[in-house]
N, CA, C and O atoms as CSV, one atom per row, in Angstrom:
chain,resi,resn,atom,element,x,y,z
A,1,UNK,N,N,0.832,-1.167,0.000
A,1,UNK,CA,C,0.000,0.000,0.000
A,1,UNK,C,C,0.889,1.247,0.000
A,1,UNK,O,O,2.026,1.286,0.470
A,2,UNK,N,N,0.212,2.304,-0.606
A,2,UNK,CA,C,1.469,3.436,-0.748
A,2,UNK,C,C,0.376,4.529,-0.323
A,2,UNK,O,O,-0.747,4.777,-0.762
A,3,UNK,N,N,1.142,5.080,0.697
A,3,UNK,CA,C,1.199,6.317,1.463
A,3,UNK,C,C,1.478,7.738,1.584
A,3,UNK,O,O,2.394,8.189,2.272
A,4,UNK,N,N,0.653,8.441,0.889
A,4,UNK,CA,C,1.094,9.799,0.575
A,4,UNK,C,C,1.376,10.633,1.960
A,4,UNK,O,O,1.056,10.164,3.053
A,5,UNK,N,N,1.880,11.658,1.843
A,5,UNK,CA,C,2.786,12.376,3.013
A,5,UNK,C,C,1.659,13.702,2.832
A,5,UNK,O,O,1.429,14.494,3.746
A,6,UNK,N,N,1.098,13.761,1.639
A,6,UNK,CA,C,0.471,14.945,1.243
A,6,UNK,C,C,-1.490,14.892,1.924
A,6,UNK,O,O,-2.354,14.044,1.698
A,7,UNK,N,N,-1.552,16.088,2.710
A,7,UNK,CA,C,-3.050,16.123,3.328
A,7,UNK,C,C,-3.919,15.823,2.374
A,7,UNK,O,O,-3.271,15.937,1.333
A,8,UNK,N,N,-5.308,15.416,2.035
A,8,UNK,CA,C,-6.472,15.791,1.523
A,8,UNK,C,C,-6.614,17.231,0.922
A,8,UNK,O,O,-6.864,17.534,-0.245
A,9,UNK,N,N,-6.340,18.238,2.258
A,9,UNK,CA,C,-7.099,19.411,1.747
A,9,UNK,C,C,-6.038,19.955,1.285
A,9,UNK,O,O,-6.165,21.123,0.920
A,10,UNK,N,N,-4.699,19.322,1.151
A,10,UNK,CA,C,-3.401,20.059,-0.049
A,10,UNK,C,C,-4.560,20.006,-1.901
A,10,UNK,O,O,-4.520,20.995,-2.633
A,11,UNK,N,N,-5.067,19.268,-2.136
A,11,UNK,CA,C,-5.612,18.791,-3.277
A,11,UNK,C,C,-6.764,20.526,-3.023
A,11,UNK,O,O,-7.347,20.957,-4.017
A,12,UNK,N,N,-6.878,21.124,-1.933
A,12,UNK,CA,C,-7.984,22.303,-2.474
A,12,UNK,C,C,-7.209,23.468,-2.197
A,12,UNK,O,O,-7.824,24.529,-2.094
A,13,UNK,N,N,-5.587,23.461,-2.016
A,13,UNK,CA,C,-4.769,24.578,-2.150
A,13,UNK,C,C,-3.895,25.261,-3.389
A,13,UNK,O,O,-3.644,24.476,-4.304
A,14,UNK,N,N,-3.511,26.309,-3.507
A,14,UNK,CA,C,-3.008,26.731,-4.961
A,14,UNK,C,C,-2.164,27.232,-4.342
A,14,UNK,O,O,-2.429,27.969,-3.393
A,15,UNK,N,N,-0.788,26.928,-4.764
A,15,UNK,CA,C,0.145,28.122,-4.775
A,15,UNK,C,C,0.300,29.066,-6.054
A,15,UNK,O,O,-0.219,28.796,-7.137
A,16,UNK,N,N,1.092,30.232,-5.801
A,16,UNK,CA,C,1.634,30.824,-6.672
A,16,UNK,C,C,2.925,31.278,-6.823
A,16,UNK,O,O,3.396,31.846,-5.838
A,17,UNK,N,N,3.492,31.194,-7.622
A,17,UNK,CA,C,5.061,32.273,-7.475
A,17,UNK,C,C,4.688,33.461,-7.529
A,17,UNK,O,O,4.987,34.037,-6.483
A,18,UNK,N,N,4.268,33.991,-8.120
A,18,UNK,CA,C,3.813,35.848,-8.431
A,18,UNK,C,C,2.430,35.905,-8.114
A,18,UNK,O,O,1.728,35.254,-8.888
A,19,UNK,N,N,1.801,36.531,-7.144
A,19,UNK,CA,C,0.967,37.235,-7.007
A,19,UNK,C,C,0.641,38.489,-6.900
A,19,UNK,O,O,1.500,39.116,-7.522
A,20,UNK,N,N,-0.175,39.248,-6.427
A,20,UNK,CA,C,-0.509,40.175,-6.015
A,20,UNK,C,C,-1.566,40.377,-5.144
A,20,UNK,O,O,-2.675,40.267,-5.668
A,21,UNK,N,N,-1.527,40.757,-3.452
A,21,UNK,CA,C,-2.615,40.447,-3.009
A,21,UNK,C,C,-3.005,41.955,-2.695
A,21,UNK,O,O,-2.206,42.890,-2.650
A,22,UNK,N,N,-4.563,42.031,-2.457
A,22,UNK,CA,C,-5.290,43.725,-2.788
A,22,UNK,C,C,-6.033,43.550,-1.381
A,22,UNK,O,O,-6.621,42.502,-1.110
A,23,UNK,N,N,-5.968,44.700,-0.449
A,23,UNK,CA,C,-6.527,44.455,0.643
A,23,UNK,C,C,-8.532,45.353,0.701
A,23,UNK,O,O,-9.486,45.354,1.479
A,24,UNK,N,N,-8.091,46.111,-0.999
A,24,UNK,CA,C,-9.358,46.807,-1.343
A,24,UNK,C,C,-10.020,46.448,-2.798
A,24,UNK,O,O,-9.782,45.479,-3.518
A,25,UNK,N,N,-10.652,47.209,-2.940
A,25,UNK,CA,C,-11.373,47.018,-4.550
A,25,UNK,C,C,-10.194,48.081,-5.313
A,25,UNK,O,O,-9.535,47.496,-6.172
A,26,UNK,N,N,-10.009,48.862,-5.208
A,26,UNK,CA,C,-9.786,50.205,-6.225
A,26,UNK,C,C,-8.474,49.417,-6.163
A,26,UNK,O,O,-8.117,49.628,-7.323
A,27,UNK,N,N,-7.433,48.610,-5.609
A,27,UNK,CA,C,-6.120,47.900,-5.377
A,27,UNK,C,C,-5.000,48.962,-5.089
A,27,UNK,O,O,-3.811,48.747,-5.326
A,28,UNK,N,N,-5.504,50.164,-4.537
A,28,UNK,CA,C,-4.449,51.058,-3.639
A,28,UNK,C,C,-3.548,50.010,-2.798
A,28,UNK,O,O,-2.428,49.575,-3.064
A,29,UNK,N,N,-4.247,49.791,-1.890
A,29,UNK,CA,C,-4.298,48.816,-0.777
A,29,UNK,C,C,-3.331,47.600,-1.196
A,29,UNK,O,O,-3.733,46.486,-1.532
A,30,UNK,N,N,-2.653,47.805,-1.156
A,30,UNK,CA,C,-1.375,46.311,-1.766
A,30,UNK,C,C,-0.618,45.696,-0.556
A,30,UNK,O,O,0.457,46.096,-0.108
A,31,UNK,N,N,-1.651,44.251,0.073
A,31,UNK,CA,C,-0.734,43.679,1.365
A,31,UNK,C,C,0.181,42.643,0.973
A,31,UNK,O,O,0.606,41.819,1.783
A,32,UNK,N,N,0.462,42.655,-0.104
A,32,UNK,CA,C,1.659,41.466,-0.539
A,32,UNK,C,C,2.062,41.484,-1.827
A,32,UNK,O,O,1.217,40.990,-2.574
A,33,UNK,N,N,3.139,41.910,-2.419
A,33,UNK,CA,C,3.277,40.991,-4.084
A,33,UNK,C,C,4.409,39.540,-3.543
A,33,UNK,O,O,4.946,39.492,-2.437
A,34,UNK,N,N,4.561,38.449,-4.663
A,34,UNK,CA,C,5.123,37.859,-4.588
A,34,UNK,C,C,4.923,36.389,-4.225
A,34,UNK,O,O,3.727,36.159,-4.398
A,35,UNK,N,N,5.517,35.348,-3.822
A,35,UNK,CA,C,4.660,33.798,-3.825
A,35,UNK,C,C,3.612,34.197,-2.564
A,35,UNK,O,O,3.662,35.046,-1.675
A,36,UNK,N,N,2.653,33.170,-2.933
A,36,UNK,CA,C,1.290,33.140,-1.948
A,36,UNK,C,C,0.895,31.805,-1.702
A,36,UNK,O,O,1.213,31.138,-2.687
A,37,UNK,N,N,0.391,31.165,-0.908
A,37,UNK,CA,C,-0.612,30.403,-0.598
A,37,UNK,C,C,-1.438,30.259,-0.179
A,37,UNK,O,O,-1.475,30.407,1.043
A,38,UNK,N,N,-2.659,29.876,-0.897
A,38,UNK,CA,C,-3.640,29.657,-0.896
A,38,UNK,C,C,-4.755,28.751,-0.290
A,38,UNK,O,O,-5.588,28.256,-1.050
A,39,UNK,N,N,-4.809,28.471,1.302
A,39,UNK,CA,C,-5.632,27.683,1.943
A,39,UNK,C,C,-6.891,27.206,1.467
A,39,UNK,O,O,-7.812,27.887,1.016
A,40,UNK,N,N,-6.823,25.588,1.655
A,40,UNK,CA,C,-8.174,25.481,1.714
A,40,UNK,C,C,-9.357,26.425,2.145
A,40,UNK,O,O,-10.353,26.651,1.458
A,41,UNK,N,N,-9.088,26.945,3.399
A,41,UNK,CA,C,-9.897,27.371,4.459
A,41,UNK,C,C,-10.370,29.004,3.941
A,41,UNK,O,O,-11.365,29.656,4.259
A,42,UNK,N,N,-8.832,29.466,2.706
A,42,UNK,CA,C,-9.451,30.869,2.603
A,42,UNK,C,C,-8.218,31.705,2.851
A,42,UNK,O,O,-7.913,32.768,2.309
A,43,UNK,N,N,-7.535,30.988,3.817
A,43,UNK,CA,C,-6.313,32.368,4.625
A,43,UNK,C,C,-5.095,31.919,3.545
A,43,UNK,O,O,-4.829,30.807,3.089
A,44,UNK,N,N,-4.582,32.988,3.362
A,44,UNK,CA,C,-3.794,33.260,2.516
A,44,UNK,C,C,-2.299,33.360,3.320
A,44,UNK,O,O,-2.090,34.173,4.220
A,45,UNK,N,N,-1.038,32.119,2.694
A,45,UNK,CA,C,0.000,32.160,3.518
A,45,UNK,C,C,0.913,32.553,2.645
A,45,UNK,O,O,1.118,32.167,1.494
A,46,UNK,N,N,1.675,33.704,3.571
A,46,UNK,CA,C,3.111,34.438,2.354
A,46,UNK,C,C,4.172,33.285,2.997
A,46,UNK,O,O,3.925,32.293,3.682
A,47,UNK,N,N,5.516,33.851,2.471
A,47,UNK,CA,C,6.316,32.938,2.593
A,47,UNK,C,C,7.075,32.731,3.562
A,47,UNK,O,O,7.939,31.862,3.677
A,48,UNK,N,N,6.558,34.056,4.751
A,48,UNK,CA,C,7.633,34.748,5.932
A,48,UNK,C,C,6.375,33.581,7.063
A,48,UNK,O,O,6.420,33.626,8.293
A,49,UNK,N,N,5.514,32.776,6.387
A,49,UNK,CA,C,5.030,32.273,7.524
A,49,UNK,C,C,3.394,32.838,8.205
A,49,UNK,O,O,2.514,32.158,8.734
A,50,UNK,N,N,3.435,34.146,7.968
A,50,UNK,CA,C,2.299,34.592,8.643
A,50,UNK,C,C,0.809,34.642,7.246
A,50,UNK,O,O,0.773,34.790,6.025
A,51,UNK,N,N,-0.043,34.456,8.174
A,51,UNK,CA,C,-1.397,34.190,7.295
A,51,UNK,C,C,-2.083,35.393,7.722
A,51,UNK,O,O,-2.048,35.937,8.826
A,52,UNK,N,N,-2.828,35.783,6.479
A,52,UNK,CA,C,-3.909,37.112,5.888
A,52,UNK,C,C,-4.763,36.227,6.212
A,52,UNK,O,O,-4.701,35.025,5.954
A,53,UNK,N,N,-5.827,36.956,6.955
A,53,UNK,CA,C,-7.109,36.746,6.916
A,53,UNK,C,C,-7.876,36.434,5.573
A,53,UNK,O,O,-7.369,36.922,4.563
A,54,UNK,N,N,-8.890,35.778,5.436
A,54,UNK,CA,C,-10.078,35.924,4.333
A,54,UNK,C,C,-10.460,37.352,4.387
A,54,UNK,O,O,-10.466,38.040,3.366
A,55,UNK,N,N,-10.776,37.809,5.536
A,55,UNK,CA,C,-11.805,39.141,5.638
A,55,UNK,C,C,-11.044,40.043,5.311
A,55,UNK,O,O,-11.568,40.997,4.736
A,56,UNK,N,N,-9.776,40.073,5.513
A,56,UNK,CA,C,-8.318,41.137,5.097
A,56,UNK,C,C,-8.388,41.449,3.643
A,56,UNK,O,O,-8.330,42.578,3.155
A,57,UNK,N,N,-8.510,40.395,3.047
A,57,UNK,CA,C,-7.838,40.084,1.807
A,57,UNK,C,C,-9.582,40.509,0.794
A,57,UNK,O,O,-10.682,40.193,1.247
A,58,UNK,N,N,-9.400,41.191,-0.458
A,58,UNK,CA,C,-10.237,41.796,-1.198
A,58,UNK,C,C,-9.955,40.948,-2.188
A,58,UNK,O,O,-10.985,40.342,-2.483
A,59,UNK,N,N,-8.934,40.575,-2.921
A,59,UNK,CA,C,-8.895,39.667,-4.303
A,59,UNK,C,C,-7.281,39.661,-4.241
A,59,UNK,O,O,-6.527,40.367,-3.570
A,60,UNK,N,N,-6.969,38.511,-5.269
A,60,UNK,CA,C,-5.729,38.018,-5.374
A,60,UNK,C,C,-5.699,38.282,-7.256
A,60,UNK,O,O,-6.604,37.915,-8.006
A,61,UNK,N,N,-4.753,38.811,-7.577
A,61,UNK,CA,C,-4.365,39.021,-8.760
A,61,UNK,C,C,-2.429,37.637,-9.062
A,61,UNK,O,O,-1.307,37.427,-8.601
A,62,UNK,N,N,-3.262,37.253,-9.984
A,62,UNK,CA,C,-1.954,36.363,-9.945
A,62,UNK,C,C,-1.367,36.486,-11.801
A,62,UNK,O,O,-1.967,36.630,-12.866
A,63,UNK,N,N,-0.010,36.346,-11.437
A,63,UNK,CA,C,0.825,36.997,-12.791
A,63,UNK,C,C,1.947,35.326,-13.290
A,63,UNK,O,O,3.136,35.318,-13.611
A,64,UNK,N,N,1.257,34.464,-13.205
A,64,UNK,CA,C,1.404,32.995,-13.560
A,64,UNK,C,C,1.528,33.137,-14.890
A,64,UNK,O,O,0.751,33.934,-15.416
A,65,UNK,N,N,2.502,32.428,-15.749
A,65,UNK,CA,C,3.000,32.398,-17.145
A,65,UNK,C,C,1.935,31.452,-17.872
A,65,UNK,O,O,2.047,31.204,-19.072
């Protein structure tokens, strides 16, 4: 039997290398460029470790080739 190391809810996460995350509509508001991840749950993890809220976060613009 073979045993993945990888969660379930990895299969409902996205990373990115380039993003852009917008903490508004008009995208003044710029709380991140650069890799992101993308929780199942919603919260958005940069790479320094710390997670954005859902409610923080207005839209994710991503610059993927």
């Amino acid at each position: 039997m073979v045993v993945s190391k990888r969660s379930l809810w990895d299969l409902f996460e996205d990373e990115y290398d380039a993003a852009v995350v917008y903490g508004d509509r008009a995208g003044d508001d710029v709380l991140h460029e650069g890799p992101v991840r993308i929780r199942a749950s919603g919260w958005v993890e940069l790479p320094s470790g710390r997670l954005l809220s859902p409610e923080a976060v207005h839209h994710i613009d991503t610059r993927e080739p």
